[in-house]
Backbone as a printed PyTorch tensor [residue, N CA C, xyz], in Angstrom:
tensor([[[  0.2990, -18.3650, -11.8760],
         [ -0.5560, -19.1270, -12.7700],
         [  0.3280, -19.8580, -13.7770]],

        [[  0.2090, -20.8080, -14.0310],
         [  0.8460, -22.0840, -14.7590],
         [  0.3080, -21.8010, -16.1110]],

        [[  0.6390, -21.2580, -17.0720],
         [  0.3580, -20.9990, -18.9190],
         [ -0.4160, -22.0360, -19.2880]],

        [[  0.7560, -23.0800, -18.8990],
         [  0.5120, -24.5390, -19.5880],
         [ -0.9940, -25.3170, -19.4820]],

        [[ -1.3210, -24.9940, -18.3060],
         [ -2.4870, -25.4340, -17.8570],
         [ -3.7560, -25.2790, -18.6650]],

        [[ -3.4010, -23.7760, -19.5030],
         [ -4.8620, -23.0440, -20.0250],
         [ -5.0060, -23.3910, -21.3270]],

        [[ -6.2850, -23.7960, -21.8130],
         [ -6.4910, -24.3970, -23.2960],
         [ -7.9630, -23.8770, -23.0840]],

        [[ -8.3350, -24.5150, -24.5000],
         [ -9.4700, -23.7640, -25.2140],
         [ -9.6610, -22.2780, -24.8790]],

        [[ -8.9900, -21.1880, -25.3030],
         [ -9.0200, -20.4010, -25.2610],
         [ -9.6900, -19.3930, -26.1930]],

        [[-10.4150, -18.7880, -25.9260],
         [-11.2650, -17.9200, -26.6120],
         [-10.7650, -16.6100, -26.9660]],

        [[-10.6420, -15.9030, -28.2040],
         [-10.0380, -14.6010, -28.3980],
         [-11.0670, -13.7240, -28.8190]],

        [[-11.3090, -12.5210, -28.4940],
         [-12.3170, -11.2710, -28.4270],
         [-11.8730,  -9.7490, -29.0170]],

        [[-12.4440,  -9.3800, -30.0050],
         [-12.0580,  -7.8330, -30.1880],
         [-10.7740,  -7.7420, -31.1440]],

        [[-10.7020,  -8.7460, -31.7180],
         [ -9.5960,  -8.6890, -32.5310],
         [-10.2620,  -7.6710, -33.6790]],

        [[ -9.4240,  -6.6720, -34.1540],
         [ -9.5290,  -5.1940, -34.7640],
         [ -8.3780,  -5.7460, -36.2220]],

        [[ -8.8380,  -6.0910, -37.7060],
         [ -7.3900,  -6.2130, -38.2600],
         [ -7.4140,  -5.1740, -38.5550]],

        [[ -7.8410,  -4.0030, -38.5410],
         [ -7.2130,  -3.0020, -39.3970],
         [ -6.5240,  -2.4290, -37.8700]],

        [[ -6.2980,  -2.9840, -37.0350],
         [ -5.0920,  -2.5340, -36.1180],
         [ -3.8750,  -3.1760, -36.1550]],

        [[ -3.5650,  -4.2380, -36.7650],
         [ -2.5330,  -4.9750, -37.0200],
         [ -1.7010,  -4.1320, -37.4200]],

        [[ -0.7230,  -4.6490, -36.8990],
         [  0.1730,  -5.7680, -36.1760],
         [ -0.1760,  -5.6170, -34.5040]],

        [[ -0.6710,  -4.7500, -34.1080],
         [ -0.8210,  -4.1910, -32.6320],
         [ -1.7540,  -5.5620, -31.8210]],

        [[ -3.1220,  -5.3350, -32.4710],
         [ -4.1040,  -5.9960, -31.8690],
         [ -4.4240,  -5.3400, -30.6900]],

        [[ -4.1560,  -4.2060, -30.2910],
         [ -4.0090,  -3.6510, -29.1660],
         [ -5.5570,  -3.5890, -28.1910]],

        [[ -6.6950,  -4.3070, -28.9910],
         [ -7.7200,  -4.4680, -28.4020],
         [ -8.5370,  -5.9350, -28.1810]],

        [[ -7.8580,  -6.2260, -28.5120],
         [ -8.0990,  -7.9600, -28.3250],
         [ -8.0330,  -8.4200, -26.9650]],

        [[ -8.7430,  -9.5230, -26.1960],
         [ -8.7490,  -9.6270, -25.2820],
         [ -9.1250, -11.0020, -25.3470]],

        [[ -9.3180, -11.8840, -24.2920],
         [ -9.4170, -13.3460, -24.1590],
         [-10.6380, -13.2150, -23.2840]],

        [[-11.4170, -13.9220, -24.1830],
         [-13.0820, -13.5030, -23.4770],
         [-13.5700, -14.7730, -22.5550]],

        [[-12.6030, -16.3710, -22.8590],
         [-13.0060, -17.8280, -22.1650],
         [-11.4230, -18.4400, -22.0580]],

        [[-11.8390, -18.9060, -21.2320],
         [-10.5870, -20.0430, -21.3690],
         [-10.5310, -20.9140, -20.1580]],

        [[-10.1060, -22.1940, -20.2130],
         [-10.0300, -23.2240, -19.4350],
         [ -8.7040, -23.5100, -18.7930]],

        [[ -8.7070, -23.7080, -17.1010],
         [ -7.6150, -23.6270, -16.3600],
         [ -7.5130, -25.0240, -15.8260]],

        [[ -6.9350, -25.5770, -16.5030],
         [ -6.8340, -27.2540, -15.7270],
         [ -8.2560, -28.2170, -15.6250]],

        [[ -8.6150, -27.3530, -16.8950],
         [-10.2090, -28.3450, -17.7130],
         [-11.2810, -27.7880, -17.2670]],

        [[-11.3190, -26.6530, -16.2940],
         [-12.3330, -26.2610, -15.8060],
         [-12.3180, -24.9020, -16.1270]],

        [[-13.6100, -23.9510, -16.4520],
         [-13.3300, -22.6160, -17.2050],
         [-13.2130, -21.6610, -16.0240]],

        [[-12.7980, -20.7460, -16.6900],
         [-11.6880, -19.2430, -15.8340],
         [-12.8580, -18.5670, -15.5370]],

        [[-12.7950, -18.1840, -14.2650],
         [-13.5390, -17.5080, -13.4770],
         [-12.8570, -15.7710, -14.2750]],

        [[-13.9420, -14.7740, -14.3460],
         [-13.6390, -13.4900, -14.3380],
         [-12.2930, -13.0530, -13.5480]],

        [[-12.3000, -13.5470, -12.7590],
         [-10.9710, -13.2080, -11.5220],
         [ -9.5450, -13.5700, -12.5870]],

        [[ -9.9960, -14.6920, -13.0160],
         [ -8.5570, -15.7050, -13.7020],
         [ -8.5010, -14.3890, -14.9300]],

        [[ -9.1220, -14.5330, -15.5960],
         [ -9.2730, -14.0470, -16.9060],
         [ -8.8660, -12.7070, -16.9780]],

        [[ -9.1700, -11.8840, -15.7790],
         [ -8.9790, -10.2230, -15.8310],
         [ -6.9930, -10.6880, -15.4390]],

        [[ -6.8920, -11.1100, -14.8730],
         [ -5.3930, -11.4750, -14.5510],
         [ -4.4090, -11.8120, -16.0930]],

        [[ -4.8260, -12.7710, -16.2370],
         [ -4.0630, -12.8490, -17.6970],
         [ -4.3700, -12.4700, -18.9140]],

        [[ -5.4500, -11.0900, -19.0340],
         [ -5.4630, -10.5410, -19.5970],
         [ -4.5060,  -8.9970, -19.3630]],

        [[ -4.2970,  -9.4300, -18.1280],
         [ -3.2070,  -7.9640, -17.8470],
         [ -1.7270,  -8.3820, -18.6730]],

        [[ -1.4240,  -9.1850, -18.5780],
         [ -0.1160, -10.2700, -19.6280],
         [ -0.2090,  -9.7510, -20.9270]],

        [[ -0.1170,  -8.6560, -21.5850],
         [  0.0070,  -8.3780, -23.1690],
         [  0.2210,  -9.1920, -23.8720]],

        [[  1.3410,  -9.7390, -23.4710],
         [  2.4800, -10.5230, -24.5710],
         [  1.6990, -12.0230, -24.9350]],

        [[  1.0230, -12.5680, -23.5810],
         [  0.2020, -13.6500, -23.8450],
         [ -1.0340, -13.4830, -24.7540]],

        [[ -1.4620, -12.7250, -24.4730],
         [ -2.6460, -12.2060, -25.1050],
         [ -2.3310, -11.9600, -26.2160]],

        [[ -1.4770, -11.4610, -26.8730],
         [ -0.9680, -11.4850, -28.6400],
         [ -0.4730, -12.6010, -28.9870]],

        [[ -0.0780, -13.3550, -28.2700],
         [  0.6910, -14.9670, -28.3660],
         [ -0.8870, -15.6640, -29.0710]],

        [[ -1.8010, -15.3630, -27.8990],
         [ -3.1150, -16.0480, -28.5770],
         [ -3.9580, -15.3300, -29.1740]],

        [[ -3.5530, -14.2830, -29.9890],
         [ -4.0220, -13.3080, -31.2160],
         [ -3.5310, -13.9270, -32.5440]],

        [[ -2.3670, -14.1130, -32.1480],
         [ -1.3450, -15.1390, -33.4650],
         [ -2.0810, -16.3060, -33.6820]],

        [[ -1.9120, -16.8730, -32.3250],
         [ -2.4610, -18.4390, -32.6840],
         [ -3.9540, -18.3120, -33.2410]],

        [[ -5.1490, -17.6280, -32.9930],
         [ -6.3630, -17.7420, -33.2160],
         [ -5.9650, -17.6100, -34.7970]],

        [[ -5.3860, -16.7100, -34.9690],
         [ -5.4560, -16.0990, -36.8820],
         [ -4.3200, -16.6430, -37.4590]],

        [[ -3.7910, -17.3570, -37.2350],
         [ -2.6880, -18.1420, -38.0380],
         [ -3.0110, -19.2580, -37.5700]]])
């Protein structure tokens, strides 16, 4: 899956009194080359931690 591709992304379950972790946050929408992420897409790059806090940052900063 190509990163670059995915925009408007939606962030879910963000917890601050878990910060810095976010360890429950999850990406609930997001768009793959303009067209939105099937459950299939979404359970996939939600397995990606590191992305998924990448767009924990970006939503809250």
């Amino acid at each position: 899956m190509d990163y670059k591709l995915i925009d408007n992304i939606e962030v879910d379950g963000i917890d601050t009194k878990d910060y810095p972790d976010f360890c429950d946050a999850f990406i609930a929408s997001a768009d793959y080359d303009g067209k939105p992420m099937t459950d299939n897409q979404l359970d996939k790059i939600n397995e990606d931690r590191d992305f998924v806090y990448e767009c924990v940052q970006n939503h809250l900063f």
